[in-house]
C-alpha positions in Angstrom: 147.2 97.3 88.0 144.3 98.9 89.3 141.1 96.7 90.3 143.3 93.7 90.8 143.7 90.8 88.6 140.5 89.0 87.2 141.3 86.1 89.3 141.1 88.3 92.4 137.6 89.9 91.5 136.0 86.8 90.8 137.2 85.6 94.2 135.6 88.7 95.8 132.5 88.1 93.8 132.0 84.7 95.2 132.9 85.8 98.5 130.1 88.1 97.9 127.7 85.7 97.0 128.1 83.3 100.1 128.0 86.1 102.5 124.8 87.4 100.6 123.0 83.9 100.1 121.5 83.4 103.5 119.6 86.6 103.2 118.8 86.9 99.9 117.4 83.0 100.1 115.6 84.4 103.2 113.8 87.1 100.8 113.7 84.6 98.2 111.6 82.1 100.0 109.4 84.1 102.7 108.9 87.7 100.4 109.8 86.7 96.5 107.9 83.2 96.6 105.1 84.3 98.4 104.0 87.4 96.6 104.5 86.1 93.1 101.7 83.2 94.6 99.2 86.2 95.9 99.6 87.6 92.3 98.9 84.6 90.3 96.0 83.8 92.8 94.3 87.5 92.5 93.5 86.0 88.8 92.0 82.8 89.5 88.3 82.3 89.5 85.9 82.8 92.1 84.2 79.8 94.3 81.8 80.4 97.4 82.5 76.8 98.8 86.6 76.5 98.3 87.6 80.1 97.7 89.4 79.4 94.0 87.5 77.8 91.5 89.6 76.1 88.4 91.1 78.8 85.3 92.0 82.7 85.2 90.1 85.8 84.6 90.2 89.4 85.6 87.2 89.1 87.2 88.8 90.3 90.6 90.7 93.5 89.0 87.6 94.2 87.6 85.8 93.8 90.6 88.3 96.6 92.5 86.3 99.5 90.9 83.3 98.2 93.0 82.3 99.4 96.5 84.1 101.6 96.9 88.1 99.4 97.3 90.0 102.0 95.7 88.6 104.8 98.0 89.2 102.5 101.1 93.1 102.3 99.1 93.0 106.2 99.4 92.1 106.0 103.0 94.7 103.7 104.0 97.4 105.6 102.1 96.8 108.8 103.6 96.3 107.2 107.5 99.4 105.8 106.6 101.1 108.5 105.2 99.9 111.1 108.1 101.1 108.5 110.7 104.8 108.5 108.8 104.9 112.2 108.8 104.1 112.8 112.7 106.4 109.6 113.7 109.3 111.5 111.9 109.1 114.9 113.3 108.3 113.5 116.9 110.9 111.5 116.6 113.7 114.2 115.5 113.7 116.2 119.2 113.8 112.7 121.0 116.9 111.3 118.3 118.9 114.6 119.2 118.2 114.6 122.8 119.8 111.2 122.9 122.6 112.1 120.6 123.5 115.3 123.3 122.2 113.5 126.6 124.7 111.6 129.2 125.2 107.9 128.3 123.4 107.7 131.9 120.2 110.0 130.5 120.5 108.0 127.0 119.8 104.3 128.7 117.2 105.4 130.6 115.5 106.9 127.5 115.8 104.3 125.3 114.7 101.8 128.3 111.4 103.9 128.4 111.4 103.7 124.5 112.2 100.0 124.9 109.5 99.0 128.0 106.3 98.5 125.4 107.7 96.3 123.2 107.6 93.6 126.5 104.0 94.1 126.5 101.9 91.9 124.1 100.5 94.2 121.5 96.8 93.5 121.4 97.0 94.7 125.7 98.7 97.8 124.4 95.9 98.6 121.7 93.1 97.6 124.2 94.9 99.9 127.0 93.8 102.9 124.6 90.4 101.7 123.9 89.9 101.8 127.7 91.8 105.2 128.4 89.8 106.9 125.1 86.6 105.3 126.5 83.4 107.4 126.5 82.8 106.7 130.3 86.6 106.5 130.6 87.8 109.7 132.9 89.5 111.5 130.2 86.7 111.6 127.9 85.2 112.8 131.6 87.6 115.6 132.2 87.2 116.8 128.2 83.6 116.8 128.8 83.8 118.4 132.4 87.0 121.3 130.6 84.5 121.7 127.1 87.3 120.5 125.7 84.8 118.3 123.5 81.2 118.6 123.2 78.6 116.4 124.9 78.0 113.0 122.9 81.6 113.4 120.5 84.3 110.3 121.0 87.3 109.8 120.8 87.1 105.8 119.8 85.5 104.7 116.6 86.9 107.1 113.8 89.7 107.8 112.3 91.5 110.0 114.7 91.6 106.9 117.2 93.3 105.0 114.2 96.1 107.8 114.0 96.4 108.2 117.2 96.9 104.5 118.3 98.7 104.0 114.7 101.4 106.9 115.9 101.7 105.4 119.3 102.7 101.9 118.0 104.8 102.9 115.4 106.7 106.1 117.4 109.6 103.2 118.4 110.1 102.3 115.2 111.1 106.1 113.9 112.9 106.7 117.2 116.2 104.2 116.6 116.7 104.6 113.3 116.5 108.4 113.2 119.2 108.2 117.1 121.2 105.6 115.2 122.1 108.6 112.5 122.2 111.4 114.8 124.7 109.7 117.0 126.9 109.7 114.1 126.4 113.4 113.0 129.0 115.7 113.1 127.9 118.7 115.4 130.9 120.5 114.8 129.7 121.2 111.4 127.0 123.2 112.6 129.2 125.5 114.6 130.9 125.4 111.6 127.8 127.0 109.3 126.9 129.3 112.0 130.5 130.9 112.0 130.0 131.6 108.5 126.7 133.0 109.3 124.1 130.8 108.6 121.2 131.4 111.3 119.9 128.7 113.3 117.3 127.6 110.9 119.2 127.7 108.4 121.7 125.7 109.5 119.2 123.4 110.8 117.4 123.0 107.3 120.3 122.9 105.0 123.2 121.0 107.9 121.7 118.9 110.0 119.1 117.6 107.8 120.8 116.7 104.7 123.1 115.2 107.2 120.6 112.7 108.7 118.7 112.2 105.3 119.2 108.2 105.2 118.2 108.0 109.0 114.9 109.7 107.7 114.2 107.5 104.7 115.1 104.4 106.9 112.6 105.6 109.8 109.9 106.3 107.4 109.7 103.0 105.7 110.2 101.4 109.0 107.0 102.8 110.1 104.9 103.3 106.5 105.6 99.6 105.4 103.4 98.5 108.7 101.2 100.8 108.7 100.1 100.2 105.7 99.1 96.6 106.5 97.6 97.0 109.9 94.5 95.9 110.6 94.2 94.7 114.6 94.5 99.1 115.3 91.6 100.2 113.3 89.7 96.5 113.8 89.4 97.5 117.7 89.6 101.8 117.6 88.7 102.3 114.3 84.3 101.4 113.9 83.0 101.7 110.6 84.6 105.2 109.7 88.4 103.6 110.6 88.5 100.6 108.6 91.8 100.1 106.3 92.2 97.6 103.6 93.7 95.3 105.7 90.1 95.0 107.3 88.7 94.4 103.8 91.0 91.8 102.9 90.2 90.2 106.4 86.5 90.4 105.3 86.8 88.9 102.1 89.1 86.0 103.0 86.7 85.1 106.4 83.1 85.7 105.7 82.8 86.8 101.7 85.2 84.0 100.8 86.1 85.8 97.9 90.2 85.0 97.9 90.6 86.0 94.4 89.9 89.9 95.7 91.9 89.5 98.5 94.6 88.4 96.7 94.1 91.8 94.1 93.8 93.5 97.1 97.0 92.3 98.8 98.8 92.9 95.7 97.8 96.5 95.9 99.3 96.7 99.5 102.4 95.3 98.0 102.9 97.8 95.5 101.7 100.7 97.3 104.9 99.4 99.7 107.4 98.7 96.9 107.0 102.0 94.8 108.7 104.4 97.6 111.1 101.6 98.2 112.0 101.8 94.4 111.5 105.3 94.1 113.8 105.9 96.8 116.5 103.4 95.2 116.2 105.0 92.0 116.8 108.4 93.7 119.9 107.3 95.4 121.7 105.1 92.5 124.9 106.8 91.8 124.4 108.7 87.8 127.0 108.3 85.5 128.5 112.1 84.6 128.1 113.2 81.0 130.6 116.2 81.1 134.1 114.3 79.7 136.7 114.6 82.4 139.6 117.6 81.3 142.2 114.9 82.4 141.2 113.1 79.2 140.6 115.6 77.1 142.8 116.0 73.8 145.8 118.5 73.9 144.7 120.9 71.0 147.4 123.9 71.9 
């Protein structure tokens, strides 16, 4: 009988259930819980001594179309975005170096890849702010080559933010996009070149397609953070880098204005759920509409 008895799949589905609860209580209680809290809370009142003040409006929605939120929105998406598009195509020669190099080569790589995650974060981010410094020596030799003009920095703008925002993300594109060339088959390349596909070709329309859910997983592993950072662009970023994570920083400390913070933080939220459901939606399995011929009627 095929799919097994009744009995049997709700066995299975129980099984499922108990080897799925500890995670999906983990979402539940640290992701579900918590966000459906920030989106009840962007609609309470506003009050300058204890943050809330009793009953609901949409005075903080409302309150988004000021000074210029959704333009800081724009800013973040695209720093993010920009830093997710560089992370992945570094990070394809270094996945299929790996994939080809001796297992020797490969743990010394990844030990290199490895080595800054030992190092506390905030050293890491204030390392660049001293190397980019404008008395630092490379701002000296740029000078000294006219590689940059006289009185031009590298700190303070949003370049610094991309550049320190690739840095500390580069790892996180790295192993995911190794973990799925490791399991390509190269063979199939050799395989689309003997039936003359060029290099690029094969390349494009092989190797790719072939390493598509190593992509997807790298790129939400490094736009979900980026999105959200805030200690980058707090110490590189000056007055032209600020994200939104800055401005809801701002108006949880000094404004005291929690309601927007919340709105805010549910903006974040959904600008990192919709490629997650896009992406879902993109991969779900659709049901065929042509009728099988198996099953088709014998009308001879």
């Amino acid at each position: 009988m095929k799919g097994g008895s009744p009995r049997k799949q709700t066995s299975g589905r129980k099984w499922e259930w108990l080897l799925s609860g500890p995670s999906l209580s983990w979402l539940i209680v640290f992701f579900a819980i918590p966000t459906a809290l920030i989106v009840l809370l962007s609609f309470k009142a506003r009050s300058l001594e204890n943050g809330f003040a009793p009953g609901y409006d949409f005075e903080a929605w409302r309150r988004l179309w000021d000074g210029g939120i959704l333009g800081m929105l724009g800013h973040t998406l695209w720093l993010s975005l920009a830093t997710t598009f560089i992370c992945v195509i570094w990070s394809l020669p270094v996945a299929w170096f790996l994939a080809k190099a001796a297992p020797r080569w490969r743990s010394v790589v990844l030990w290199l890849i490895m080595v800054p995650f030992w190092t506390n974060f905030l050293i890491r981010v204030f390392a660049w702010k001293s190397v980019a410094h404008p008395s630092g020596p490379l701002m000296a030799f740029l000078y000294w080559t006219k590689l940059m003009p006289e009185g031009s920095l590298l700190l303070y703008n949003s370049g610094a933010v991309l550049l320190v925002l690739v840095y500390a993300h580069l790892p996180f594109a790295i192993l995911p996009l190794f973990a799925a060339v490791d399991r390509f088959d190269f063979g199939l390349l050799d395989a689309a070149r003997d039936l003359g596909a060029g290099p690029a070709s094969a390349f494009f329309r092989i190797f790719l397609p072939g390493i598509r859910q190593g992509m997807l997983s790298a790129a939400a592993s490094v736009f979900i953070p980026a999105l959200g950072a805030y200690l980058i662009p707090d110490l590189v970023g000056g007055s032209d880098g600020q994200m939104l994570g800055n401005l809801i920083a701002r108006r949880v400390g000094a404004d005291r204005d929690w309601p927007q913070a919340a709105a805010m933080a549910t903006l974040l939220v959904m600008a990192s759920l919709l490629p997650l459901v896009a992406v879902w939606q993109w991969k779900r399995p659709r049901k065929s509409t042509t009728p099988d011929p198996a099953l088709a009627p014998d009308h001879a």
